[in-house]
C-alpha positions in Angstrom: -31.7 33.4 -0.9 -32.2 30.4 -3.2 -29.2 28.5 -4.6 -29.3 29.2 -8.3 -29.8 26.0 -9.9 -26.3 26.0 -12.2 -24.8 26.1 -9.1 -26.6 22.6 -7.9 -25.5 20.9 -10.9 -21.9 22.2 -10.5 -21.5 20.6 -7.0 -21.0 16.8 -8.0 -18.1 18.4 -10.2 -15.9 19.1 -7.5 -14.5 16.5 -5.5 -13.0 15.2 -9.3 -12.0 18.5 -9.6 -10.2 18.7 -6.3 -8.8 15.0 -7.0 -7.3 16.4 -10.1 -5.8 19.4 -9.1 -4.3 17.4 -6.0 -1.0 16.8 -8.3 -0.5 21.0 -8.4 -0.2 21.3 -4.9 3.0 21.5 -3.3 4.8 18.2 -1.9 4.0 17.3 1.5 7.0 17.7 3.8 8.2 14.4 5.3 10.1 13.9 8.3 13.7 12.7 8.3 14.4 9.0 8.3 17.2 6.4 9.0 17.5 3.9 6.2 19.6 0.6 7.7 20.3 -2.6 5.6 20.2 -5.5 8.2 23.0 -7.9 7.6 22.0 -11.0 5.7 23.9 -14.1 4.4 21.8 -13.6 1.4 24.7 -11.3 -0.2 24.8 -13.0 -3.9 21.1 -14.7 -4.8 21.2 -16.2 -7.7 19.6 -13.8 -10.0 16.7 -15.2 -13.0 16.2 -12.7 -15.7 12.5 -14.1 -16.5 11.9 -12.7 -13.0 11.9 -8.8 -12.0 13.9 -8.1 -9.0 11.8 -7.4 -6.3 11.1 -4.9 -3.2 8.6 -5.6 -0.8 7.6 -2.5 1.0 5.7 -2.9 4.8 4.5 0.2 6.2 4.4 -0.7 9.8 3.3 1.7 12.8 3.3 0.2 16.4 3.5 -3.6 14.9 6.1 -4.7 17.0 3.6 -8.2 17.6 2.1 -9.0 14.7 4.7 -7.8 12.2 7.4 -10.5 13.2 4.9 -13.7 13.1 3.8 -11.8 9.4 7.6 -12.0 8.3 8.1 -15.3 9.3 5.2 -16.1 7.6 6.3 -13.8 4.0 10.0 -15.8 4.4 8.2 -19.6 3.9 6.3 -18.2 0.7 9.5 -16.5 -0.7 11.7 -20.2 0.2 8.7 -22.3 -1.7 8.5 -19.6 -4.7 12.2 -19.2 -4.9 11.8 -15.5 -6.3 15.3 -14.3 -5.6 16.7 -11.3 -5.5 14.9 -9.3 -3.2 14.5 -6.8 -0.4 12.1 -6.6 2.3 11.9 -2.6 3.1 10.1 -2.0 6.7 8.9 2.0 6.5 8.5 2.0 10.4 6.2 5.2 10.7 7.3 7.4 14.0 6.4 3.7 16.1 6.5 3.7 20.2 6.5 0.1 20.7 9.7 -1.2 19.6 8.7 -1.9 16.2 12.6 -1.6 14.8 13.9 -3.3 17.4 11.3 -6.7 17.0 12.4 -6.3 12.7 16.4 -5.9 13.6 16.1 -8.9 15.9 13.5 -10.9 13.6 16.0 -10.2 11.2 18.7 -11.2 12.9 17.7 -14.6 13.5 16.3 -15.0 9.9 19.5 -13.6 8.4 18.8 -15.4 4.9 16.3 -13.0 4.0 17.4 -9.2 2.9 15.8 -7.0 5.4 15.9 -3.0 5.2 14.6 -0.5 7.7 13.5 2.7 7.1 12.9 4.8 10.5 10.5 7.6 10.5 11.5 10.0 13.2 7.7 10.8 13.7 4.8 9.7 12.4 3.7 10.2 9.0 0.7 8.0 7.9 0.4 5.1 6.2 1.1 7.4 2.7 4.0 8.6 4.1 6.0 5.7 5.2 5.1 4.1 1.5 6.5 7.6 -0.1 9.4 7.0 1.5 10.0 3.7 0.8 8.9 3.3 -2.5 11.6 6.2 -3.1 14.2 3.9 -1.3 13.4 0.7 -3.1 15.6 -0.5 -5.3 13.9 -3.4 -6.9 12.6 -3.8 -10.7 8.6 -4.0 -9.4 8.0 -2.4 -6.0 5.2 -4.6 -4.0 3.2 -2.6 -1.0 2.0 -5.4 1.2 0.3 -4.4 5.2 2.2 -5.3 8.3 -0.8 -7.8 9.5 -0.1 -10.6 6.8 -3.5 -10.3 6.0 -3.3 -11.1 2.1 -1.7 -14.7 1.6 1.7 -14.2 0.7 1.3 -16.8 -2.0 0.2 -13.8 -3.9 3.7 -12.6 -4.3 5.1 -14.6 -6.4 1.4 -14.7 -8.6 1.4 -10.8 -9.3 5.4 -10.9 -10.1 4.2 -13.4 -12.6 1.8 -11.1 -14.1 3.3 -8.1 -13.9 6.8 -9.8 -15.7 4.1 -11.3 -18.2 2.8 -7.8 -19.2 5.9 -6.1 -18.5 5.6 -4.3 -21.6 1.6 -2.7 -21.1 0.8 -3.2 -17.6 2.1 -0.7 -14.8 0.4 -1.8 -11.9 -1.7 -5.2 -10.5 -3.7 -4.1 -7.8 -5.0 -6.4 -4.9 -9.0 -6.7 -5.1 -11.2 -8.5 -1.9 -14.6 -6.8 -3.9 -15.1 -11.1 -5.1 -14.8 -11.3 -0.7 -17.8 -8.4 -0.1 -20.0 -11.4 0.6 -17.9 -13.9 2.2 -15.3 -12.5 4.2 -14.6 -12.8 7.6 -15.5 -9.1 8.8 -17.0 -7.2 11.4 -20.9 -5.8 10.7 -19.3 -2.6 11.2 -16.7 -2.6 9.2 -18.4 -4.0 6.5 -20.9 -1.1 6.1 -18.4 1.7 6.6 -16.4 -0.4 3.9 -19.3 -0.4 1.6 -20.4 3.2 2.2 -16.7 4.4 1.0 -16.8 2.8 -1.6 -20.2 4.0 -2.9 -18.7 7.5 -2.4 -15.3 6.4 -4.2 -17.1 5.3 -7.5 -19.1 8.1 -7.2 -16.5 10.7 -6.4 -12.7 9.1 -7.1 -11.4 9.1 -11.1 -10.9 5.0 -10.8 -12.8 2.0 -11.4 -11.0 -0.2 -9.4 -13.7 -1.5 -7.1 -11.4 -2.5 -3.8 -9.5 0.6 -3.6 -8.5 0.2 -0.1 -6.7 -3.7 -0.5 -3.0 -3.1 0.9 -1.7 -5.3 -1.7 -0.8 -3.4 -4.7 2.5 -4.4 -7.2 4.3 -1.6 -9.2 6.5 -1.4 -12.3 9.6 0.6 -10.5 9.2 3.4 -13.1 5.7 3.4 -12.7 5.4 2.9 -9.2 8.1 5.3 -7.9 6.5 8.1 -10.6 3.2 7.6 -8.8 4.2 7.8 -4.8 6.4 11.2 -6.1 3.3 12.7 -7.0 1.0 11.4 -3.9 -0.2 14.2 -2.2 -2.7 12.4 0.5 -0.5 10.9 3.0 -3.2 9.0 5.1 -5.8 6.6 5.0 -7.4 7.7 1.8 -4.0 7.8 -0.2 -4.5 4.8 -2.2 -7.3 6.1 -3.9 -5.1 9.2 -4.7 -2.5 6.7 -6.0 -5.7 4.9 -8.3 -7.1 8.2 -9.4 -3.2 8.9 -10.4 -3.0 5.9 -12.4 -5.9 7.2 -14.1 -4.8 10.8 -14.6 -1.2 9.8 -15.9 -2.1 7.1 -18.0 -0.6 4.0 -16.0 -2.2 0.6 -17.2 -3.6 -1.4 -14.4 -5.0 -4.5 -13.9 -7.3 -5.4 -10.3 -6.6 -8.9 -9.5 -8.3 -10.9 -7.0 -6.1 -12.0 -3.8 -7.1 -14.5 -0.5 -7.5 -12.3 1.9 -8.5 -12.9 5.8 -8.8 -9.9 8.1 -6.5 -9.7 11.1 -7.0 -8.4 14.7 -5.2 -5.2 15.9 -6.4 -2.8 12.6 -5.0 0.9 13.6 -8.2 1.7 12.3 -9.9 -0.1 14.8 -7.7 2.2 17.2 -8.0 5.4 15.5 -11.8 4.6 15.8 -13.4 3.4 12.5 -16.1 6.0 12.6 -13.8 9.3 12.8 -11.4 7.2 10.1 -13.9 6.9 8.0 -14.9 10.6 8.2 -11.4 11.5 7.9 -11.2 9.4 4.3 -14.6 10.6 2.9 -13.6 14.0 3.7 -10.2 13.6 1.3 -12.1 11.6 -1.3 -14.8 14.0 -1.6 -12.2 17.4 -1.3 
């Protein structure tokens, strides 16, 4: 029996539907985590009203190797752009590797900087570990940055600046590499899948932010913790959830180009980018 053609034309209508009824749905249960504040000699910074206070929140699963060189490397940029205060909030997602261990002893020897860890008891996804961090935050504007470094941290204190500059319109400045596409250092692979996601995404997804998937995203707290509340998608495919959510609630944002560099060790290159991939168009589309 022959589809009836009204039915044809309905189809392109539902993955936006499905995106927008996301928020309905009940909350995702979350596993229990243990928040610690590292000790820090950093106890009274010298606070600058021009400047939001700031929480920069690392999801981190099995990055007990590249996370500590990608600290080091976030605690120069803080010391030469003097934002102060701070926090540095580690979600460590259910890790086997000794991920808390390498941040409490990174930490320990880098005591200047305010370091918080959050430990999953399992894993949640990258989603996840952000919801639970951008609920523990405590900072004026909430900054999601990836565990590999792989967007200069120079970028910090740039977004902070535009994000206090438009404090009073602008919710959200989200990292972009689409002015990379061309340029980037990046596997063939990679780059196709990266394209072919996001053909679906401007297709499907309630955002026109063309990098969706950039790790680097700065919040307003009000805006940002409102957001990650309401994130239903706790995987791979949840910032596009968090975009379409801007969209949906009316949250200002602006999609700011960052230097970007990719860095070995991806866990999607683990998961396997192919059944990743599936795994995200299959959320996008519903």
């Amino acid at each position: 029996m022959p589809i009836p053609l009204f039915c044809l034309l309905l189809l392109p209508l539902l993955p936006p539907l499905a995106l927008a009824l996301l928020p309905l749905l009940s909350p995702p249960s979350l596993p229990p985590h243990k928040l610690t504040r590292l000790p820090t000699t950093c106890t009274s910074p010298t606070y600058i009203p021009s400047i939001p206070t700031l929480s920069i929140i690392i999801p981190a699963y099995n990055e007990a190797l590249r996370l500590p060189p990608a600290l080091t490397s976030l605690r120069s940029s803080l010391r030469r752009s003097g934002l102060r205060p701070l926090e540095v909030l580690v979600c460590v997602d259910g890790s086997t590797d000794g991920t808390c261990e390498a941040v409490k002893a990174w930490s320990k020897n880098n005591p200047d900087l305010p370091v918080a860890v959050a430990d999953l008891s399992r894993n949640a996804g990258k989603g996840g570990a952000l919801k639970v961090g951008f609920a523990e935050a405590r900072g004026e504007a909430l900054l999601m940055a990836d565990a590999d470094g792989a967007t200069d941290w120079d970028e910090v204190g740039r977004f902070v600046g535009i994000l206090r500059d438009d404090m009073k319109g602008v919710g959200a400045v989200i990292g972009s590499r689409a002015h990379l596409a061309d340029g980037v250092k990046r596997t063939r692979f990679r780059a196709v899948l990266m394209r072919g996601f996001h053909f679906v995404v401007s297709v499907f997804g309630r955002t026109r932010v063309k990098d969706t998937q950039c790790g680097f995203k700065l919040f307003s707290a009000k805006e940002g913790k409102r957001l990650f509340s309401n994130v239903r998608l706790l995987r791979w495919s949840f910032d596009v959830e968090v975009l379409s959510l801007c969209t949906a609630m009316g949250v200002p944002h602006v999609e700011v180009p960052v230097r970007w560099e990719e860095v070995d060790g991806s866990k999607l290159a683990e998961e396997g980018l192919g059944w990743a991939a599936v795994r995200m168009l299959r959320d996008v589309v519903g």
